[in-house]
Structures are given as C-alpha cells and as structure tokens.
PDB file of N, H, CA, C and O in Angstrom:
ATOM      1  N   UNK A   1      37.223 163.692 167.156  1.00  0.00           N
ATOM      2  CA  UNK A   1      36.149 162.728 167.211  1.00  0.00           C
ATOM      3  C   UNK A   1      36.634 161.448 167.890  1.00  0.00           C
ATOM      4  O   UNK A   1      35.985 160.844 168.743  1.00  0.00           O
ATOM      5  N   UNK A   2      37.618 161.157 167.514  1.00  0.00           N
ATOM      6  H   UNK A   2      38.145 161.648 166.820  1.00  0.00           H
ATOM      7  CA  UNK A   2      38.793 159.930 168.115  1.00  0.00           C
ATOM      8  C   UNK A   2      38.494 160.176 169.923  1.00  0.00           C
ATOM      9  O   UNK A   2      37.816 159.523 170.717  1.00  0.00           O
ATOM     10  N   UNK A   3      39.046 160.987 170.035  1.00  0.00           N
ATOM     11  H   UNK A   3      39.596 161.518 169.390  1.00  0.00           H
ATOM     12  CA  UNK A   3      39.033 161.380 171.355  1.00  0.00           C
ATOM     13  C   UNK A   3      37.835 161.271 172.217  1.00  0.00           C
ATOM     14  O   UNK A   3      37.689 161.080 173.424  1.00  0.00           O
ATOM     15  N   UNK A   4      37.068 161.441 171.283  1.00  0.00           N
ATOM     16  H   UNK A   4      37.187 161.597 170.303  1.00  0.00           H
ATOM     17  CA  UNK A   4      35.540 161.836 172.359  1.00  0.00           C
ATOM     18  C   UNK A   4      35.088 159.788 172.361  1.00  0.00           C
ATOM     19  O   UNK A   4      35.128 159.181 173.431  1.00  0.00           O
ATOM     20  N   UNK A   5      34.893 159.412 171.680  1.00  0.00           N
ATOM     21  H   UNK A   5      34.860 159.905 170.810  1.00  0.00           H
ATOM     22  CA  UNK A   5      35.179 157.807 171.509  1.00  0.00           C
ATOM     23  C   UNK A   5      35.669 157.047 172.513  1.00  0.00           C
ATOM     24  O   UNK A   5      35.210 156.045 173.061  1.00  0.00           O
ATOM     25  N   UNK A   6      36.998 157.868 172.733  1.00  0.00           N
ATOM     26  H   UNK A   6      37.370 158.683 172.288  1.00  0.00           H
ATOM     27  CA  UNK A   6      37.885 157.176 173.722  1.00  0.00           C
ATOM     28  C   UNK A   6      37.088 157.689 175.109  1.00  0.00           C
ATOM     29  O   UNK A   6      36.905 156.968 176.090  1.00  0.00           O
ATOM     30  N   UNK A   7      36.748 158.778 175.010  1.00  0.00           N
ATOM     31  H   UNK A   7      36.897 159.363 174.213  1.00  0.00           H
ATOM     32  CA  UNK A   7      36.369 159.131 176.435  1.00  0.00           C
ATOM     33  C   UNK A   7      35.048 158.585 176.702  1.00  0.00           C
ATOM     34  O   UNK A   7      34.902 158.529 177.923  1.00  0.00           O
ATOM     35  N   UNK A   8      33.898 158.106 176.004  1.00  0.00           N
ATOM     36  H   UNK A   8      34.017 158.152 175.012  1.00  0.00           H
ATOM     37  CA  UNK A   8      33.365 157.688 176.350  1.00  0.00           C
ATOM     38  C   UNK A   8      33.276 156.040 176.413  1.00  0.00           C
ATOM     39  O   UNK A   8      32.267 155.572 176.942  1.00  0.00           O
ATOM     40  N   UNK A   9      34.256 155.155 175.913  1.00  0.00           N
ATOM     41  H   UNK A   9      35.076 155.535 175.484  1.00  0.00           H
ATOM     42  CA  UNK A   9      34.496 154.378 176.163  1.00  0.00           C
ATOM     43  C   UNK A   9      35.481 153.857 177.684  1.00  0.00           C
ATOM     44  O   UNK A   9      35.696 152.760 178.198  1.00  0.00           O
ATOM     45  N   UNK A  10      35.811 154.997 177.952  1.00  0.00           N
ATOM     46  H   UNK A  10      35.636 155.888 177.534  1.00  0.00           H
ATOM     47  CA  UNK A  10      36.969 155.001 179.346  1.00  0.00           C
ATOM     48  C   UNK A  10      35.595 155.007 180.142  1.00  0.00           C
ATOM     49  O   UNK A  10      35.484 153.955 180.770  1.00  0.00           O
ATOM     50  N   UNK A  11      34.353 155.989 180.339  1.00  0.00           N
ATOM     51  H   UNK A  11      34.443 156.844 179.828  1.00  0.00           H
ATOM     52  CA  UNK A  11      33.789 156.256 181.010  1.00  0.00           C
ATOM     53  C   UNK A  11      32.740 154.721 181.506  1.00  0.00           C
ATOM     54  O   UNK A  11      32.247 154.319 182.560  1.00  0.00           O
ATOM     55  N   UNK A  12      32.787 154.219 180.029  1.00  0.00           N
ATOM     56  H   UNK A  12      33.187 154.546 179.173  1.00  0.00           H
ATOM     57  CA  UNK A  12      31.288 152.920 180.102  1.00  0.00           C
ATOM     58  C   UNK A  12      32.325 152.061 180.794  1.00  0.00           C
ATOM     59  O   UNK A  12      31.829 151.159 181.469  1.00  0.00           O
ATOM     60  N   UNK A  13      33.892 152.136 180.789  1.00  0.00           N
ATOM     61  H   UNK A  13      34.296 152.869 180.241  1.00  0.00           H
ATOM     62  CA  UNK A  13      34.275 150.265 181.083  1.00  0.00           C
ATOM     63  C   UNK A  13      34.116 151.096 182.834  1.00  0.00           C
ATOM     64  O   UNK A  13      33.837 150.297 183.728  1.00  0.00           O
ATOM     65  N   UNK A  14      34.303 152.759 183.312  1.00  0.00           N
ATOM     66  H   UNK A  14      34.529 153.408 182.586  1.00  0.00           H
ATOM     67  CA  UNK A  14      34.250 152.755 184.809  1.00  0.00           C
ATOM     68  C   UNK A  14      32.895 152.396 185.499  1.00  0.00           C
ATOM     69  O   UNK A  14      32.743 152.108 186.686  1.00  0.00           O
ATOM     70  N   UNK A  15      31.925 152.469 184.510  1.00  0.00           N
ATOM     71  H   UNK A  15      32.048 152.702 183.545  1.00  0.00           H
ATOM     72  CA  UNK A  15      30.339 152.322 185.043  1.00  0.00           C
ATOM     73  C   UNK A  15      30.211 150.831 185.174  1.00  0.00           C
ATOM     74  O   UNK A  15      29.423 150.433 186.033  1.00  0.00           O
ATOM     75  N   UNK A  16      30.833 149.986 184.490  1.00  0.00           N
ATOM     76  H   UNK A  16      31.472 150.310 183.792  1.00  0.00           H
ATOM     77  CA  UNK A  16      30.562 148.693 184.283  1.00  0.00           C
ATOM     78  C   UNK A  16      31.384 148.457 185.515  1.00  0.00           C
ATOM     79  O   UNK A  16      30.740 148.171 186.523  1.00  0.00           O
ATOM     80  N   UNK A  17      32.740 148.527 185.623  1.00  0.00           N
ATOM     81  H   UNK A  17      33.263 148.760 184.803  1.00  0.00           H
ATOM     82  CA  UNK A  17      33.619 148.291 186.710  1.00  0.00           C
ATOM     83  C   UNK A  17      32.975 148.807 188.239  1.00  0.00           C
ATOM     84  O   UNK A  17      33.144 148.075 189.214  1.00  0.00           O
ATOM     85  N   UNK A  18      32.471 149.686 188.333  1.00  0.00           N
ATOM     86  H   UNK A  18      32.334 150.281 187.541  1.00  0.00           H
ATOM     87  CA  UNK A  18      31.737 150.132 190.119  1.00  0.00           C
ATOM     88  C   UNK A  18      30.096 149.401 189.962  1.00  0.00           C
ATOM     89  O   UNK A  18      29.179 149.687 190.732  1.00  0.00           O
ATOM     90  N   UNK A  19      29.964 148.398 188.783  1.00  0.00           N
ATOM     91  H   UNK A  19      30.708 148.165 188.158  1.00  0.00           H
ATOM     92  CA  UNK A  19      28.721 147.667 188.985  1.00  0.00           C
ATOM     93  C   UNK A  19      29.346 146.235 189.169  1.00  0.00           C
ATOM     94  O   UNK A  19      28.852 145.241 189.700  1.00  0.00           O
ATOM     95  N   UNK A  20      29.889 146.314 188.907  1.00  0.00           N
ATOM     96  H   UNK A  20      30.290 147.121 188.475  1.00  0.00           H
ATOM     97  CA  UNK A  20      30.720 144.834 189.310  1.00  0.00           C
ATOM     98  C   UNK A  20      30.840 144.748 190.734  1.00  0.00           C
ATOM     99  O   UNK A  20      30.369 143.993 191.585  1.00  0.00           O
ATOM    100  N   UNK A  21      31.581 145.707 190.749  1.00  0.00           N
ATOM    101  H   UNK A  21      31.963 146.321 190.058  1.00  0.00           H
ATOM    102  CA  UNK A  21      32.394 145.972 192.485  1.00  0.00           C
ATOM    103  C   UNK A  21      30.890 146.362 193.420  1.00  0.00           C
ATOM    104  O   UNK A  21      30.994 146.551 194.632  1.00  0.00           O
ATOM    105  N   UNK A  22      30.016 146.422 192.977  1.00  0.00           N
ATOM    106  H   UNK A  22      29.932 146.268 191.993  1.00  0.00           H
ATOM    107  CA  UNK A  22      28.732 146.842 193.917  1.00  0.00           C
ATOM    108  C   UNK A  22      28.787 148.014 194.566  1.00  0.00           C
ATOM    109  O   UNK A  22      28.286 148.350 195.640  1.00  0.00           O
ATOM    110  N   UNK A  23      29.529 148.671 193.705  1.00  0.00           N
ATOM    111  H   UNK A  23      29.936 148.398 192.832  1.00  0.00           H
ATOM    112  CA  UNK A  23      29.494 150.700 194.431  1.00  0.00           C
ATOM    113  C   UNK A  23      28.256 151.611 193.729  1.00  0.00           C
ATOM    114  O   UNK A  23      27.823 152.686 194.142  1.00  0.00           O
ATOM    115  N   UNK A  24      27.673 150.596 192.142  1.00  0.00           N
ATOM    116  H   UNK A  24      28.024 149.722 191.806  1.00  0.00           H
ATOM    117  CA  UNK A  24      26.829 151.282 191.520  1.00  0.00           C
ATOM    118  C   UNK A  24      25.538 149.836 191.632  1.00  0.00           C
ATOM    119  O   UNK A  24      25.576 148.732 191.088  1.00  0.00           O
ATOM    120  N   UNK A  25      24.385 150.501 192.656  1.00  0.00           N
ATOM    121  H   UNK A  25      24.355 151.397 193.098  1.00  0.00           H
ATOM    122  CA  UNK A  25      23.094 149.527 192.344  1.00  0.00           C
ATOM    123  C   UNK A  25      22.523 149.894 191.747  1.00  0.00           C
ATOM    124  O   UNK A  25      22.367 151.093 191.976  1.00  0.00           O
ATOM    125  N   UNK A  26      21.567 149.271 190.304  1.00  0.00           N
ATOM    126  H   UNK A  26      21.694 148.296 190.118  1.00  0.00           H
ATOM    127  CA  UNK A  26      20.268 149.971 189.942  1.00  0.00           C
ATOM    128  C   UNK A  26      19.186 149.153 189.944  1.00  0.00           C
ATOM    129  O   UNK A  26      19.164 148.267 189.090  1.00  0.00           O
ATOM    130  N   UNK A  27      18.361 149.237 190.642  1.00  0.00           N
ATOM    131  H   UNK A  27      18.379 149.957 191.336  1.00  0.00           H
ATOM    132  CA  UNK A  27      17.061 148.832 191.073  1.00  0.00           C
ATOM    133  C   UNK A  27      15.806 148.911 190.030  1.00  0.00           C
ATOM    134  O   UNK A  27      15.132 149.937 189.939  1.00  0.00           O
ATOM    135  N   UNK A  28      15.615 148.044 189.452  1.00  0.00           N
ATOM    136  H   UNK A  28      16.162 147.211 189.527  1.00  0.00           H
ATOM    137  CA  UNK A  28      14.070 148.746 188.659  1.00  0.00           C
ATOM    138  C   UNK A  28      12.762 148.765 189.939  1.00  0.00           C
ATOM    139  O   UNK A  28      12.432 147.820 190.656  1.00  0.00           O
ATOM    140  N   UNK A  29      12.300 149.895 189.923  1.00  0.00           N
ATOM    141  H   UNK A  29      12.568 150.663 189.341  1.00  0.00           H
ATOM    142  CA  UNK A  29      11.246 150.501 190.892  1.00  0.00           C
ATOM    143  C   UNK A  29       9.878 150.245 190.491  1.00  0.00           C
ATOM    144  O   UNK A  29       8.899 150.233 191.236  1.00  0.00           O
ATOM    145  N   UNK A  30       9.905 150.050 189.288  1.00  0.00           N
ATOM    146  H   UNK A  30      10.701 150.061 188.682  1.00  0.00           H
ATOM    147  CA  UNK A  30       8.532 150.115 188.514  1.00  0.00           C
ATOM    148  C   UNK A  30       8.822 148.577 187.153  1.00  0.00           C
ATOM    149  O   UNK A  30       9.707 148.208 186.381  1.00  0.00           O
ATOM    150  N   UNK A  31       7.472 148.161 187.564  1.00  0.00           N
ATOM    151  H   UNK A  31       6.753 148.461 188.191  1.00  0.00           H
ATOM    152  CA  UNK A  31       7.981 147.242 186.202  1.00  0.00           C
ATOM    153  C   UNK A  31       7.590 147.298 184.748  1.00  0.00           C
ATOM    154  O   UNK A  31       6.490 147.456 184.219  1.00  0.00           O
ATOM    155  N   UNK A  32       8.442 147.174 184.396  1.00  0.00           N
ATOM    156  H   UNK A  32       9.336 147.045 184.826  1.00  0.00           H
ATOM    157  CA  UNK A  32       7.938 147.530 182.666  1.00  0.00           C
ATOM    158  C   UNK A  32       6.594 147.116 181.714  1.00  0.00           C
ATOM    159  O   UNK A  32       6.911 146.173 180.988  1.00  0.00           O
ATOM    160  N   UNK A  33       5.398 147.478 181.533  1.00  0.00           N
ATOM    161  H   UNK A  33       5.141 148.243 182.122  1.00  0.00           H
ATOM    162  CA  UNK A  33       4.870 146.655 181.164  1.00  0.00           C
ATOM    163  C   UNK A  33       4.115 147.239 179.507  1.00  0.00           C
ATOM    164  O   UNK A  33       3.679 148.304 179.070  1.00  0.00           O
ATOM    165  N   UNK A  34       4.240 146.255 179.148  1.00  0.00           N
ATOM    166  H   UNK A  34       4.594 145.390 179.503  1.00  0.00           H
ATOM    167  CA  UNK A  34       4.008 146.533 177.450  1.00  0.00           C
ATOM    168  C   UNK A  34       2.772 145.790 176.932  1.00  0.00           C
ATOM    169  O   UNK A  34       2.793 144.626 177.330  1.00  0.00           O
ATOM    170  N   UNK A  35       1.953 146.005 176.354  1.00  0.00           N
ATOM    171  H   UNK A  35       1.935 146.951 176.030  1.00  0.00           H
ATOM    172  CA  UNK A  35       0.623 146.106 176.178  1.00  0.00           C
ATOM    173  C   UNK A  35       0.380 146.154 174.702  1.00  0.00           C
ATOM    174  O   UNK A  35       0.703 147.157 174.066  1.00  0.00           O
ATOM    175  N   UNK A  36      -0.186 145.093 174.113  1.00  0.00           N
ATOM    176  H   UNK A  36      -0.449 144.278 174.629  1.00  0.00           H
ATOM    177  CA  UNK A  36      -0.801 145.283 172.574  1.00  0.00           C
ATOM    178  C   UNK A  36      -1.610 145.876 172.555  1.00  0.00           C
ATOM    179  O   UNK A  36      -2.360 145.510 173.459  1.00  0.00           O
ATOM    180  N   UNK A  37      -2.075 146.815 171.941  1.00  0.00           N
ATOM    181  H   UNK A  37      -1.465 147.113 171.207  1.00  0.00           H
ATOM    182  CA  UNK A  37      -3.648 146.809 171.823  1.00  0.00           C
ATOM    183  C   UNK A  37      -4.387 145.596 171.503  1.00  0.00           C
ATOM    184  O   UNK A  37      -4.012 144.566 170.944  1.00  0.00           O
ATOM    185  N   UNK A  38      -5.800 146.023 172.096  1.00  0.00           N
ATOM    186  H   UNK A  38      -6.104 146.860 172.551  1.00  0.00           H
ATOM    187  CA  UNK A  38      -7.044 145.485 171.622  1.00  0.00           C
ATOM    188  C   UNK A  38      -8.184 145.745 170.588  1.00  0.00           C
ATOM    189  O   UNK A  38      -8.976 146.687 170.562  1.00  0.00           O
ATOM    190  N   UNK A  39      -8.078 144.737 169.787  1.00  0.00           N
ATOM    191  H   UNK A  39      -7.434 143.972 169.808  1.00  0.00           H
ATOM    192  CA  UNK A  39      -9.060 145.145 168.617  1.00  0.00           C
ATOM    193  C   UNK A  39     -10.326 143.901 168.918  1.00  0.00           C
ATOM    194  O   UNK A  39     -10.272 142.863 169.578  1.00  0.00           O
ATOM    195  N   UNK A  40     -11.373 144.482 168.171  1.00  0.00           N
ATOM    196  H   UNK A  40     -11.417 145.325 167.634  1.00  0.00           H
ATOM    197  CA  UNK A  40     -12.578 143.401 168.267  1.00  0.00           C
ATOM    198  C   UNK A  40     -13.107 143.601 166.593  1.00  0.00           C
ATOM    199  O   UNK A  40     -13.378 144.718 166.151  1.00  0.00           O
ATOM    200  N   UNK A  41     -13.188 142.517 165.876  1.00  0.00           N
ATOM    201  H   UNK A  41     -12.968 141.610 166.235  1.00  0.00           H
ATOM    202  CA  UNK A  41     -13.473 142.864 164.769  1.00  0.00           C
ATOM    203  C   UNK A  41     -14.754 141.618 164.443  1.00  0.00           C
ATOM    204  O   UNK A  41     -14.890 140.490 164.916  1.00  0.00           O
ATOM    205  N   UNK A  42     -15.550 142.358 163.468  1.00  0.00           N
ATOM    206  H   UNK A  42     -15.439 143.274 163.084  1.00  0.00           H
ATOM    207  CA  UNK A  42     -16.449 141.153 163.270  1.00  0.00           C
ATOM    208  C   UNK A  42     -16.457 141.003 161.115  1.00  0.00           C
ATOM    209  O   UNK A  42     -16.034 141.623 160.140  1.00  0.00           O
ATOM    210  N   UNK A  43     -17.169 139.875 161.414  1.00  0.00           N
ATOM    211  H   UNK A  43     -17.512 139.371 162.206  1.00  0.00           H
ATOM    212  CA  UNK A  43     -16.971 139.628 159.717  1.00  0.00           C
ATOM    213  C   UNK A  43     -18.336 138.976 159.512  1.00  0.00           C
ATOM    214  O   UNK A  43     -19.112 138.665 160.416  1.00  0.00           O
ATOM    215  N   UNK A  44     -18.552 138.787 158.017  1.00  0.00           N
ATOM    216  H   UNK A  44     -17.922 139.039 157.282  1.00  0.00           H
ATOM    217  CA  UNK A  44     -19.863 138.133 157.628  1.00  0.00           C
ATOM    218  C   UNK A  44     -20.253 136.456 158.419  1.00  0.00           C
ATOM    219  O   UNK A  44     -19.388 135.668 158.802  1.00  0.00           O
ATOM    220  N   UNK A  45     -21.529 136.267 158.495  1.00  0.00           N
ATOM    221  H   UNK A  45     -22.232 136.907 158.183  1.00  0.00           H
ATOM    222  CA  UNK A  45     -21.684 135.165 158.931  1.00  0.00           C
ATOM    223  C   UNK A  45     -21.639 134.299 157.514  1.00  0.00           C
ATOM    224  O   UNK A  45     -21.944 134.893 156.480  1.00  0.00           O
ATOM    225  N   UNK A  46     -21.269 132.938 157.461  1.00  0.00           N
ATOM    226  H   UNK A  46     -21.021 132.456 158.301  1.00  0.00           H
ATOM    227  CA  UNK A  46     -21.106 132.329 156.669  1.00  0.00           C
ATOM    228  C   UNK A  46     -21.700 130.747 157.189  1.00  0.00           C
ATOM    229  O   UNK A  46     -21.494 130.223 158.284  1.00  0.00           O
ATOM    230  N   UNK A  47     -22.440 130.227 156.107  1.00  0.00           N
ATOM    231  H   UNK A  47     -22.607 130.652 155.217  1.00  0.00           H
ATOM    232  CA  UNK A  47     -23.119 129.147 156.393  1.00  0.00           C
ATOM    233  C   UNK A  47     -22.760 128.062 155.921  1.00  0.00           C
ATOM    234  O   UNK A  47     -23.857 127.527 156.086  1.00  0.00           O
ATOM    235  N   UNK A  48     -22.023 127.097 155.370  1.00  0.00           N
ATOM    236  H   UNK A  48     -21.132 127.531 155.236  1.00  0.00           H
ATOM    237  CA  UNK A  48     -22.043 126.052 155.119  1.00  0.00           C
ATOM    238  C   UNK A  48     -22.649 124.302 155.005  1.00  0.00           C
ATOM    239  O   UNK A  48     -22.594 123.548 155.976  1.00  0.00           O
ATOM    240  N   UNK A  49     -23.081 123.976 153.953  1.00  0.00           N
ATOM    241  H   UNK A  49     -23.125 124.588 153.164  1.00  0.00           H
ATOM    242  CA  UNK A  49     -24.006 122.917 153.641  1.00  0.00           C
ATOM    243  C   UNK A  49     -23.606 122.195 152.552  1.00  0.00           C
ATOM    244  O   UNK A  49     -22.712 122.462 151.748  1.00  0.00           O
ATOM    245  N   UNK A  50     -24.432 121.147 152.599  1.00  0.00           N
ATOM    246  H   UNK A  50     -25.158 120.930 153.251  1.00  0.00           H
ATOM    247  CA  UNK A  50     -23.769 120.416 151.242  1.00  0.00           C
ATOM    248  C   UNK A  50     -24.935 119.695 150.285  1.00  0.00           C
ATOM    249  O   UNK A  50     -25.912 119.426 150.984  1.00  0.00           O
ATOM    250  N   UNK A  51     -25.038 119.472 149.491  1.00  0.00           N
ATOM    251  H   UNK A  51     -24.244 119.690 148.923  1.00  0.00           H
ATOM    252  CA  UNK A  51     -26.219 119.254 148.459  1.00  0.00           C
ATOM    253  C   UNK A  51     -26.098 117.848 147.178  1.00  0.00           C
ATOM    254  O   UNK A  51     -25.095 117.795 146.467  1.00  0.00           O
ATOM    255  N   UNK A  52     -26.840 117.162 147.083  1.00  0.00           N
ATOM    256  H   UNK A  52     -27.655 117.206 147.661  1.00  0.00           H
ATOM    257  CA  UNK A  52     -27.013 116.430 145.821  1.00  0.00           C
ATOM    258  C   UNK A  52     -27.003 116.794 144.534  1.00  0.00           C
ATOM    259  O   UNK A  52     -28.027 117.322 144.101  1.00  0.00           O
ATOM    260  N   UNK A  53     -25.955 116.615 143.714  1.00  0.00           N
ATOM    261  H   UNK A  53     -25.123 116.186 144.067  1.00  0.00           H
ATOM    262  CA  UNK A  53     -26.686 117.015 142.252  1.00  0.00           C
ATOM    263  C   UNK A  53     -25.576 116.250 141.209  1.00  0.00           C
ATOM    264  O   UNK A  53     -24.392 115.950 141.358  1.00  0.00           O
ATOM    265  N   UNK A  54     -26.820 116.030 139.742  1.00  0.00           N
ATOM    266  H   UNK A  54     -27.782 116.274 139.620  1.00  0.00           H
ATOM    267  CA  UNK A  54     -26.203 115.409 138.939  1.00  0.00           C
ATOM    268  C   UNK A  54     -25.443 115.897 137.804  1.00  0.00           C
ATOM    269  O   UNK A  54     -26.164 115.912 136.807  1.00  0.00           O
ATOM    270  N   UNK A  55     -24.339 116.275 137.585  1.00  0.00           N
ATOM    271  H   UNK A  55     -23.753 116.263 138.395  1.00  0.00           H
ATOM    272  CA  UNK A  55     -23.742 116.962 136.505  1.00  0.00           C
ATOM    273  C   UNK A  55     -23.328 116.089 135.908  1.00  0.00           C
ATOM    274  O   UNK A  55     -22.729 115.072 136.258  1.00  0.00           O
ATOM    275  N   UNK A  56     -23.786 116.633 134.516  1.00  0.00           N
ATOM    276  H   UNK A  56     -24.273 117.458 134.231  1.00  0.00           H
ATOM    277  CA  UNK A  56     -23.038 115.957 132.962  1.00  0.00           C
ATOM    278  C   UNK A  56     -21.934 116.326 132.316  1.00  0.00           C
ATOM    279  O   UNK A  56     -21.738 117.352 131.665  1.00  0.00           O
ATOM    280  N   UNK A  57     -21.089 115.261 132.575  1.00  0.00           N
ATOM    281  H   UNK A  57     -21.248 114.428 133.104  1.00  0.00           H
ATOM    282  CA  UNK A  57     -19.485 114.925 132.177  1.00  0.00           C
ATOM    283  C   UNK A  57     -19.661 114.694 130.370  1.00  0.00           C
ATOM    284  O   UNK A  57     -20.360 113.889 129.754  1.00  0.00           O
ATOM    285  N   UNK A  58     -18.914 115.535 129.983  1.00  0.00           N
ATOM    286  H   UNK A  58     -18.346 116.188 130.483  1.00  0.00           H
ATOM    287  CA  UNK A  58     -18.700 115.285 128.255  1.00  0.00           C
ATOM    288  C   UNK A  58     -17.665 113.650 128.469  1.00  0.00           C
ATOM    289  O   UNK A  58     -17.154 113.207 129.497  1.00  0.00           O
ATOM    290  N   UNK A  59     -17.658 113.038 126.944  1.00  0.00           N
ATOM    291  H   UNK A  59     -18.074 113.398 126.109  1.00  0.00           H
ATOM    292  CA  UNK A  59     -17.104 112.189 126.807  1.00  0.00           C
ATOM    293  C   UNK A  59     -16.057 112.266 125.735  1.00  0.00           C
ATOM    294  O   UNK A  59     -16.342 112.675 124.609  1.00  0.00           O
ATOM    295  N   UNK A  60     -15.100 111.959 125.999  1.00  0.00           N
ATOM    296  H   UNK A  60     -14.868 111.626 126.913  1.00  0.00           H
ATOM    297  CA  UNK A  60     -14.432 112.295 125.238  1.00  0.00           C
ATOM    298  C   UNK A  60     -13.361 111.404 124.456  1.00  0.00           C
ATOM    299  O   UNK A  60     -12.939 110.543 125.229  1.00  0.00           O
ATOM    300  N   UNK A  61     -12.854 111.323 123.360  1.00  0.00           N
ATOM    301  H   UNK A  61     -13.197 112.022 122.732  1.00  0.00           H
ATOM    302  CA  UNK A  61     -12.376 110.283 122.392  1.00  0.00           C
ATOM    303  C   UNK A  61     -11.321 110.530 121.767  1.00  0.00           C
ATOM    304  O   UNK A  61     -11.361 111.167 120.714  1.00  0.00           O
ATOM    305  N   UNK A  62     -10.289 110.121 122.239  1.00  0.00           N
ATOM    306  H   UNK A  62     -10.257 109.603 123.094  1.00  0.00           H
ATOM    307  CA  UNK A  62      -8.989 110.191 121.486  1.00  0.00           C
ATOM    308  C   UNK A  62      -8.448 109.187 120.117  1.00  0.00           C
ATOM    309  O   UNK A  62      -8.443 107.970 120.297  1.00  0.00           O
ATOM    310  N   UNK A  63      -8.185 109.516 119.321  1.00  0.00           N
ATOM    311  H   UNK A  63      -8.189 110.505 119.175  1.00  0.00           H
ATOM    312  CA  UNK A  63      -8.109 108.537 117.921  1.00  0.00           C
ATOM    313  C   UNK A  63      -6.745 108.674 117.410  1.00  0.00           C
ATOM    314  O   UNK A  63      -6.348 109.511 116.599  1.00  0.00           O
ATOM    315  N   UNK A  64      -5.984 107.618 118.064  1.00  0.00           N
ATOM    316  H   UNK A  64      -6.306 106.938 118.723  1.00  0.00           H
ATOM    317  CA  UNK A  64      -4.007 107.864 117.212  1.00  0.00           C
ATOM    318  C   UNK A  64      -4.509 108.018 116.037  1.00  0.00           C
ATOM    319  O   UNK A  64      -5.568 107.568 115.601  1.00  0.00           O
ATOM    320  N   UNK A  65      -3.199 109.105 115.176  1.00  0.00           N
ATOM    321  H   UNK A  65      -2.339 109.471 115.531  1.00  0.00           H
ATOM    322  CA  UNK A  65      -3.143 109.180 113.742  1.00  0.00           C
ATOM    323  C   UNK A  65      -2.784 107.949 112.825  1.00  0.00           C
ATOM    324  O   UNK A  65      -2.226 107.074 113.486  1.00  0.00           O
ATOM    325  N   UNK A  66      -2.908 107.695 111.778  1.00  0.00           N
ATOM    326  H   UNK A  66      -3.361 108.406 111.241  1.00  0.00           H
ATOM    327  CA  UNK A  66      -2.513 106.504 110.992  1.00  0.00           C
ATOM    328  C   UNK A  66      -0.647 106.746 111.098  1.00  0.00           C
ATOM    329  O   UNK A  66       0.069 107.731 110.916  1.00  0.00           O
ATOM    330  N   UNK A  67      -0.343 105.188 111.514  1.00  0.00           N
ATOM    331  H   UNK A  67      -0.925 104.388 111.662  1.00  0.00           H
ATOM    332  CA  UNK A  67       0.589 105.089 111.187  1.00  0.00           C
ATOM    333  C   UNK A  67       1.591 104.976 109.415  1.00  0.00           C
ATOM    334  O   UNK A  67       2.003 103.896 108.992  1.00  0.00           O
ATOM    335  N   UNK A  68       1.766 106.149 108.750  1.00  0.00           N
ATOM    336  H   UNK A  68       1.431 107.027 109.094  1.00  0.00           H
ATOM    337  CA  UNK A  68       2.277 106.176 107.424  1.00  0.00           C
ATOM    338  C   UNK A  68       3.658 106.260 107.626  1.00  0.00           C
ATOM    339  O   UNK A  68       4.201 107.363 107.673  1.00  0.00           O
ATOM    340  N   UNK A  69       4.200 105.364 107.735  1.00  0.00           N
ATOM    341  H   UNK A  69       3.759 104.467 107.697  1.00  0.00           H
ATOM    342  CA  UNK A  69       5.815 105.423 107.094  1.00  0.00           C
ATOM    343  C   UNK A  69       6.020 105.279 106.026  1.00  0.00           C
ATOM    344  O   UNK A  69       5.373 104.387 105.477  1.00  0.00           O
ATOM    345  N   UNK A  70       6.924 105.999 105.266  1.00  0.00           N
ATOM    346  H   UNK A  70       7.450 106.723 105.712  1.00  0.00           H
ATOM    347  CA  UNK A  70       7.112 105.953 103.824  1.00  0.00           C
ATOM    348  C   UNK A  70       8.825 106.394 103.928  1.00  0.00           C
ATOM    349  O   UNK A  70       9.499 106.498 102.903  1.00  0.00           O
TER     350      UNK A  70
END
C-alpha cells in the first residue's frame, strides 16, 4: 500500500513539474456554469391596519405587611 502512495505521489510532483515547465497545457474549452434552480412560490395575502379602542386596565394595590418585631 506504501508503495502504491509513493508511486502516485512520484507521478503528481511529474504532472505538476511538466506544468510548470509548459510541456503540459490545459485549456478549459467550455466554461463551467452552475445554476440554482428556480422556484416561484406564493403565500397568503395579508392586510394590515390599525384601529381605536378602549381597554380596561385592572387596578391594582399593593399593602406592606405590618411591621411586628418582637
């Protein structure tokens, strides 16, 4: 397994080395092009407004306890 490792590592530094040296060109011919899809989605219509009104607030009464020290 060692071996096969090595050999393909001998092989990538010669591909890299004859692209350096300009003995290996690669040209892209076609250009890559990548594409999301398209979605169209719809949702409820929603209306927004705003209105007068009188709401009744409770009142409310807090009473400290007697102070008893003994």
């Amino acid at each position: 397994m060692r071996a096969f490792l090595v050999l393909i590592g001998i092989i990538l530094l010669l591909v890299a080395g004859a692209m350096a040296m300009g003995w290996v060109n690669i040209d892209q011919t076609r250009p890559a092009v990548v594409q999301a899809p398209a979605f169209r989605a719809e949702g409820p219509k929603v209306s927004v407004g705003t209105e007068t009104k009188t709401v009744e607030v409770p009142t409310v009464k807090v009473e400290k306890p007697a102070d008893n020290a003994q």
